[in-house]
Steps between C-alpha positions, in 0.01 A plus 500: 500500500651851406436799728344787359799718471725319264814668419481434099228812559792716569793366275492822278576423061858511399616328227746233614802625270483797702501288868894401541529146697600518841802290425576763217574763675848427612407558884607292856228306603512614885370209752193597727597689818827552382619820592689706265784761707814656404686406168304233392196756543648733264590266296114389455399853439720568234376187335179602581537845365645410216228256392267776536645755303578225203465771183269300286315252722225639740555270829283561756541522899284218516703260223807598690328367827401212324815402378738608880223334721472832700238706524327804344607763778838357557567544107322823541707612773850399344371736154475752747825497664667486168293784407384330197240665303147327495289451260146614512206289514401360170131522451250487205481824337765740630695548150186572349378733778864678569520583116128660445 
């Protein structure tokens, strides 16, 4: 029996050329709990940051937590303290409402 709230509801449409696999991205799987400190931390984020700024391929924060095994705000966080610029959201409709 599925629950009402499946989570194929909220998987938005990308086309999957455009979805890199986890194992693609040339990032450290990090064990659960593991805590990251010192070198091996910065290390990590300049991995990290350097996925994310990839000229060419649009990786998200989420595929990169998907492919350390860390999560969203820890990812977040380490973007941050690099000072890394963020993308914005992308939603349905901005280009077309930014350029009228």
């Amino acid at each position: 029996m599925t629950s009402p709230r499946t989570p194929t509801a909220a998987v938005t449409a990308r086309s999957p050329e455009t979805i890199p696999p986890p194992g693609r991205l040339d990032l450290p799987f990090i064990e659960t709990g593991k805590k990251l400190t010192g070198d091996a931390r910065a290390e990590f984020a300049k991995k990290v940051v350097a996925a994310y700024r990839t000229p060419g391929r649009t990786i998200t924060i989420r595929e990169i937590c998907e492919a350390t095994n860390r999560s969203y705000g820890a990812i977040h966080s380490l973007l941050s303290e690099a000072r890394a610029t963020k993308r914005g959201r992308r939603t349905a409709g901005t280009e077309e409402q930014a350029s009228s």
